[in-house]
Structures are given as C-alpha cells and as structure tokens.
N, CA and C of each residue as an Amber inpcrd file, in Angstrom:
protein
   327
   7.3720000 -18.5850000   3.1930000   7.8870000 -17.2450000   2.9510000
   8.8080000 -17.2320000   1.7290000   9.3170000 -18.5640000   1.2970000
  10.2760000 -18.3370000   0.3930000   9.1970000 -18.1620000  -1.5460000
   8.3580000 -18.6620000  -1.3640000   7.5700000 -17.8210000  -1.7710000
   7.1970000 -16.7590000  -2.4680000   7.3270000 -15.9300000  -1.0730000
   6.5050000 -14.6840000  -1.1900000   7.5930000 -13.6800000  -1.6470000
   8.8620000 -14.4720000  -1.2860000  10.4830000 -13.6520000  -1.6350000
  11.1040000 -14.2060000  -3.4420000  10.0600000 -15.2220000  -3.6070000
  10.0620000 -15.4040000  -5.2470000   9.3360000 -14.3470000  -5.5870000
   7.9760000 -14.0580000  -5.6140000   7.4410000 -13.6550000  -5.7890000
   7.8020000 -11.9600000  -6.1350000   8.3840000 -11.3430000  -4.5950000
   8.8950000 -10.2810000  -5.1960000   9.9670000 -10.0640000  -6.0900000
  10.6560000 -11.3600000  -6.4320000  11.9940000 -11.0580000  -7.3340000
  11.3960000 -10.6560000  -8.5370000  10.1100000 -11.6470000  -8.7330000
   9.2070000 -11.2900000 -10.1610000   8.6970000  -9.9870000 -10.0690000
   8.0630000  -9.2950000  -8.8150000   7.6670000  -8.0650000  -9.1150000
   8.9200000  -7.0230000  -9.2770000  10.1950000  -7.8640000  -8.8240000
  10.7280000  -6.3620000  -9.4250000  11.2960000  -6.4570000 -10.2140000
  11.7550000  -7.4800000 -10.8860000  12.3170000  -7.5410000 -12.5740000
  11.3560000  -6.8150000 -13.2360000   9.5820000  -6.8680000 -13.0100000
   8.7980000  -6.6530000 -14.0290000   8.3730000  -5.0730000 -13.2710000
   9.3640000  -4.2550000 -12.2280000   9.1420000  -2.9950000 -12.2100000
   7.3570000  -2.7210000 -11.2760000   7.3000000  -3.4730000 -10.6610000
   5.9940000  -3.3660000  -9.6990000   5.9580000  -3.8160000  -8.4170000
   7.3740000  -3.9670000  -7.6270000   7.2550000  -4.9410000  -6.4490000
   6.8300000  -3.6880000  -5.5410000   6.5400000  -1.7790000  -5.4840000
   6.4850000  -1.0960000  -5.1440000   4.8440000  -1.7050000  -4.3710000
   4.4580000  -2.2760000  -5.1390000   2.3570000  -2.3810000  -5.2560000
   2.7990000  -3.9810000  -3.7430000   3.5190000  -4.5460000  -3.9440000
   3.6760000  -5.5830000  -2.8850000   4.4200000  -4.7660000  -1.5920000
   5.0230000  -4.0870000  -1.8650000   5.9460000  -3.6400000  -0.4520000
   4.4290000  -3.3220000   0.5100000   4.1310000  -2.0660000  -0.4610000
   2.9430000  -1.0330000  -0.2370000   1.8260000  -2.1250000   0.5480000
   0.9470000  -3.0050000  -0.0940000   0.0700000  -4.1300000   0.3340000
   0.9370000  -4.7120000   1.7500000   2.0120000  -5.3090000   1.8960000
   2.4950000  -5.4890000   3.3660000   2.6540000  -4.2800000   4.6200000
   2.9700000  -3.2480000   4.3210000   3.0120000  -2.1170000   4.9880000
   1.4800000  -1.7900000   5.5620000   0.8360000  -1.6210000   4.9230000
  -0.5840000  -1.3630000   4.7360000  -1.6890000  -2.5080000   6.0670000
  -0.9770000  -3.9450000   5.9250000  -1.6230000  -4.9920000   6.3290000
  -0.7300000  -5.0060000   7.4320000   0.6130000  -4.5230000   8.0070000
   1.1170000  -4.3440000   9.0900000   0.7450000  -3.4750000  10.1320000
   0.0020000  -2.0540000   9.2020000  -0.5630000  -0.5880000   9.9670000
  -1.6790000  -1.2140000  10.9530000  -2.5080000  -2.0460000   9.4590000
  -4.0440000  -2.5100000  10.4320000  -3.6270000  -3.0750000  11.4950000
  -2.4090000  -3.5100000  11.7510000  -2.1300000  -4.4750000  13.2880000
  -1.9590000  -3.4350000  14.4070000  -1.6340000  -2.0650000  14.2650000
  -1.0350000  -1.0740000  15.2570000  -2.0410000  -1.2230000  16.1910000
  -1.3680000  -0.9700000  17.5970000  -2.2350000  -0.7340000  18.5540000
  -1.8230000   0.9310000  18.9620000  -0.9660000   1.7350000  18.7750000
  -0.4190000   2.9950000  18.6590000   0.6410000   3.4130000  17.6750000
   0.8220000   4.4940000  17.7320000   1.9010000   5.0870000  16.3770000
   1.4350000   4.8590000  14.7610000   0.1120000   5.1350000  14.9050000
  -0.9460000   4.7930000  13.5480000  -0.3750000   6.5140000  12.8610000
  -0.4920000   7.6230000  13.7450000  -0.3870000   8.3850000  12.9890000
   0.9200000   8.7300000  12.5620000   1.6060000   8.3670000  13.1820000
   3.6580000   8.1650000  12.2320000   3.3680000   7.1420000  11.2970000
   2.9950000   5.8970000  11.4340000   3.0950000   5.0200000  10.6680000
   2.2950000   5.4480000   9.2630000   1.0320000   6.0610000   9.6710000
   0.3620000   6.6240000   8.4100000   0.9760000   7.1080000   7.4850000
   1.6070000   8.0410000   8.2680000   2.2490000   9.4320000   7.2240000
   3.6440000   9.0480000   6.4450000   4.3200000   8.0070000   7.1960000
   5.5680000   7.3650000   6.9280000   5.0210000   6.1690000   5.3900000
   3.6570000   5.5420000   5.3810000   3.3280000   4.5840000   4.4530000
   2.9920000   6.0450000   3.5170000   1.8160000   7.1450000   3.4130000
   1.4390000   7.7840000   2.7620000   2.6630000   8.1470000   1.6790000
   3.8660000   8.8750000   2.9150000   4.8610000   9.6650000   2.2030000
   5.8750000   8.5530000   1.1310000   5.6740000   7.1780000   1.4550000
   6.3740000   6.6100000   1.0130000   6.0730000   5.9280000  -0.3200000
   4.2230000   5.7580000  -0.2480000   3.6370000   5.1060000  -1.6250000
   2.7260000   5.2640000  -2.3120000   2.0230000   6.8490000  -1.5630000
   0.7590000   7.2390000  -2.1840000   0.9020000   8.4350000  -2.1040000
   1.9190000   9.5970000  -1.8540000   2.7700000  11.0300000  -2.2800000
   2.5380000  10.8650000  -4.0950000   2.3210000  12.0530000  -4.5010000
   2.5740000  12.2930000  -5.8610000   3.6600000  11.8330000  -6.0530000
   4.5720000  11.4210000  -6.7630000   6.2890000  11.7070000  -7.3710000
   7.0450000  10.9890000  -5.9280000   6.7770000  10.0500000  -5.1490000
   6.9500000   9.5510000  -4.0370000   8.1390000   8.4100000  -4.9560000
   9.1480000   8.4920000  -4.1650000   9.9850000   6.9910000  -5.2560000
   9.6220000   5.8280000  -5.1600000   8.3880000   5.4240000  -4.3490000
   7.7060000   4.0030000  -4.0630000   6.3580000   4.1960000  -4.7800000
   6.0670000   5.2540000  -5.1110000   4.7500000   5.1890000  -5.5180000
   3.8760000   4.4870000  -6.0300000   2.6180000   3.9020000  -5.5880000
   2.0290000   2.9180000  -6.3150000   1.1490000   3.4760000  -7.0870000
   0.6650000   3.5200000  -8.1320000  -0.1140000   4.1790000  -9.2280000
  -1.6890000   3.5230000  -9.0000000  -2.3130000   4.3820000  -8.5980000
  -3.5510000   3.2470000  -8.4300000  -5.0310000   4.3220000  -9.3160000
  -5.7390000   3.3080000  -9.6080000  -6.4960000   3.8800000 -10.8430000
  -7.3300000   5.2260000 -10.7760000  -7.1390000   5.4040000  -9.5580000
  -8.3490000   6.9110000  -9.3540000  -6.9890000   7.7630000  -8.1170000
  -6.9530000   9.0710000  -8.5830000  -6.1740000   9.8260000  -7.3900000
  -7.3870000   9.9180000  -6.3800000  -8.7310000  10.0530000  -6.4810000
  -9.2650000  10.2890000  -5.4310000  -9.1520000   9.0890000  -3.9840000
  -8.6010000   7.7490000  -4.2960000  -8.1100000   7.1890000  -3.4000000
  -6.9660000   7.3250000  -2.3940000  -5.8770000   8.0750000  -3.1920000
  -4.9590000   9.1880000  -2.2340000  -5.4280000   9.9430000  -1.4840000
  -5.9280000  10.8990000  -2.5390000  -7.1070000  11.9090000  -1.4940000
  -7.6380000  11.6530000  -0.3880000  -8.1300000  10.6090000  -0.6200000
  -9.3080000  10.2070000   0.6860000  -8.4550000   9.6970000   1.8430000
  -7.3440000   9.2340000   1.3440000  -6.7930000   8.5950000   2.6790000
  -5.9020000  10.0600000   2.9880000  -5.4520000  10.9010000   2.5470000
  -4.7560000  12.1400000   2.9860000  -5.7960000  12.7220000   3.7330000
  -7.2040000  12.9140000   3.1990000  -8.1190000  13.6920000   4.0560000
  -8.5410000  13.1320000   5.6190000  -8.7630000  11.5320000   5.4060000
  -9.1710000  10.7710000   7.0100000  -7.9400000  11.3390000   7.9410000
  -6.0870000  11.1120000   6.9230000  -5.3090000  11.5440000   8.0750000
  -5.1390000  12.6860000   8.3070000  -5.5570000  14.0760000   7.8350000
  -5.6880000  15.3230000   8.2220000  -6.8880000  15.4100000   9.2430000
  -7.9960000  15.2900000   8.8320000  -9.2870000  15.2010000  10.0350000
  -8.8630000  14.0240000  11.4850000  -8.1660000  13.1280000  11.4200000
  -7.4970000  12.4600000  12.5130000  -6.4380000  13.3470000  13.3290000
  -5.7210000  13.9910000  12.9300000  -4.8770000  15.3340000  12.9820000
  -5.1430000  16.1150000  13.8170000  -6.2370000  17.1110000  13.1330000
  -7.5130000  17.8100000  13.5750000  -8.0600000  17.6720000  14.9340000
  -7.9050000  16.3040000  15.0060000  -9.3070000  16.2230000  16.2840000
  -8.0760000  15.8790000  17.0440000  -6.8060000  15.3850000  16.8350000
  -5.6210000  14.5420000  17.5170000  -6.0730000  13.0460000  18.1110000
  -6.3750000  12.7870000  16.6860000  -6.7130000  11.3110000  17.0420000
  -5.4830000  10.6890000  16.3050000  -5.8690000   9.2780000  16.5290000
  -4.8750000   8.0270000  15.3950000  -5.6790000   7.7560000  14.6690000
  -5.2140000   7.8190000  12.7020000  -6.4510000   7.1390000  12.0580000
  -6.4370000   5.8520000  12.4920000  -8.0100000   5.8870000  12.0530000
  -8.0610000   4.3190000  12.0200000  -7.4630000   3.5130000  11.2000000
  -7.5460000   1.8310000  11.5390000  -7.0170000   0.5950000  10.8920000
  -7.2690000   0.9350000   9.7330000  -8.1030000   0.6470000   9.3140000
  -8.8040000   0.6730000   8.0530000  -8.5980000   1.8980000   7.1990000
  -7.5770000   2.9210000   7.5210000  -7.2400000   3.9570000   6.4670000
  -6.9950000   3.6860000   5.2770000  -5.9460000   2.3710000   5.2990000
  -5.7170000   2.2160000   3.6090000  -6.1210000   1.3070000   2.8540000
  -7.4780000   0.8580000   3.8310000  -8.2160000  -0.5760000   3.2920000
  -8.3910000  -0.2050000   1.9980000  -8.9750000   0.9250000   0.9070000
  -9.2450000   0.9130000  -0.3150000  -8.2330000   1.0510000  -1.3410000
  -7.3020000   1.5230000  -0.4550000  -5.9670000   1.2830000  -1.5820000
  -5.3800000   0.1890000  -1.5300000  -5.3210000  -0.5410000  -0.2700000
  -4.7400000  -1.8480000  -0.5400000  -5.4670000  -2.9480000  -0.8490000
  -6.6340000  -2.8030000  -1.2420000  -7.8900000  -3.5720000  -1.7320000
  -7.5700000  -3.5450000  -3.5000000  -7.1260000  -2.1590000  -3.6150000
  -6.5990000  -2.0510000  -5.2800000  -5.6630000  -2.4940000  -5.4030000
  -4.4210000  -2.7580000  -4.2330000  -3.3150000  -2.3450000  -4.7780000
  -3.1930000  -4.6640000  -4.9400000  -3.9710000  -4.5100000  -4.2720000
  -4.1250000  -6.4140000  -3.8670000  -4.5820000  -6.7490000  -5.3720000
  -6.0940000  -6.0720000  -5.5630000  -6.0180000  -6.6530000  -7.3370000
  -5.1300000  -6.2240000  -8.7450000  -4.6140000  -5.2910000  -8.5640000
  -3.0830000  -5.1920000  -9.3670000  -2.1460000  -5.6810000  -9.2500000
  -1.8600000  -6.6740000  -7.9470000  -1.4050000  -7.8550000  -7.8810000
  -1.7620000  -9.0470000  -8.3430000  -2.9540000  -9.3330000  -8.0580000
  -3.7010000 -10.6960000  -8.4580000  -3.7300000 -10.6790000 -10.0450000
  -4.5570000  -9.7760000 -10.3960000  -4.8090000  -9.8710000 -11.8980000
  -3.4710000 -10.1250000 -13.0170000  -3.0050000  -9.0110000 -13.2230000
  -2.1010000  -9.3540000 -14.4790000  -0.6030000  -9.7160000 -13.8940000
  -0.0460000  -9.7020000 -12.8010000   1.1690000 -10.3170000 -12.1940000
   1.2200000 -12.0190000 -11.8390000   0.5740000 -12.3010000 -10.8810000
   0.5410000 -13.0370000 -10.5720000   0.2310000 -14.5420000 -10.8160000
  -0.5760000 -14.5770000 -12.1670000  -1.1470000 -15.6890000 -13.0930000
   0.5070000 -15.5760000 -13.8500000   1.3290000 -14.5750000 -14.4600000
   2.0110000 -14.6690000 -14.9720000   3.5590000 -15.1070000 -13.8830000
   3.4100000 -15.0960000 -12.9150000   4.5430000 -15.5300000 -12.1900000
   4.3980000 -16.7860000 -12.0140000   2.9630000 -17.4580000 -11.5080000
   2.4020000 -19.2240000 -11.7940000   3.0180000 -19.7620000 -12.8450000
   2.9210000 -18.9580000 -13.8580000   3.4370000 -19.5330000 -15.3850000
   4.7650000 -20.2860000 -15.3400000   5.6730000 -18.9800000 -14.6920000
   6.8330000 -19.0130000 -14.9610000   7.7020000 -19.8470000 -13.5450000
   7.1770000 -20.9370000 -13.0810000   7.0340000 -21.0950000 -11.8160000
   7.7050000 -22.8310000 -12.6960000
C-alpha cells in the first residue's frame, strides 16, 4: 500500500490524483451488496458532474451520459444500478492512469 500512497503523491503534484481517487471509488461500488444507488449518485456527483471539484475529464461526455442515464432508468423502475455502472469510465479512467502517468512515476522511482 505504501506504494499506491507514493503513487498518489505523484498524481497530485502532477494535478490528476482526481482519475485515481475516482478508479478506487468505482472498484469499491462493484463490491456493494446494497446502497449502490447512494453510492452511485455520491461517486457520479463527486467525479463525473460537469464542474464537479473531483472531476475526472474523460475523452467522450457520452460516457457520463450513459452512466447518468443507467442511474435514472435504475431510479425509474426503483432498482440499484448495477456493479458494472462505471465499468467504462473506470476502464478509461484506468488507461489515463497507465499510459502517460505512470511510466513517468517508474522513472522517477
């Protein structure tokens, strides 16, 4: 773990540890066995809101979208979304980690 707590010191000197919080939150939801739909709306409002102060910037808004729409139609019916709500954002938000951060934190290691 000490690590993974280097790791974020580098993402936030370099202004991106928002994309790591977001990726743990995300990989904590998939564990819920209830309170998916607080937890949803609490990760949504916190890193994928327009102008959100955690916001993670991820390359297409229609990936917001889509996860705002599963948790409105979950809503709707009064279900819990499913696990897998923010699998495609945190699938992005995982290679905007990997790619240009993380080779450069190895470096500096």
């Amino acid at each position: 773990d000490g690590d993974l707590a280097s790791f974020a010191r580098f993402l936030h000197r370099h202004r991106c540890l928002e994309v790591l919080l977001f990726w743990k939150e995300a990989e904590l939801y998939r564990t819920l066995f209830s309170g998916r739909a607080r937890a949803a709306d609490r990760i949504f409002q916190q890193y994928c809101a327009k102008g959100s102060h955690w916001q993670v910037t991820l390359s297409s808004p229609e990936v917001a979208a889509q996860v705002a729409a599963e948790m409105a139609a979950a809503a709707a019916e009064s279900n819990e979304p499913a696990d897998g709500l923010f699998e495609p954002a945190q699938h992005e938000a995982y290679e905007l980690l990997r790619l240009p951060p993380y080779p450069r934190f190895l470096e500096g290691m």
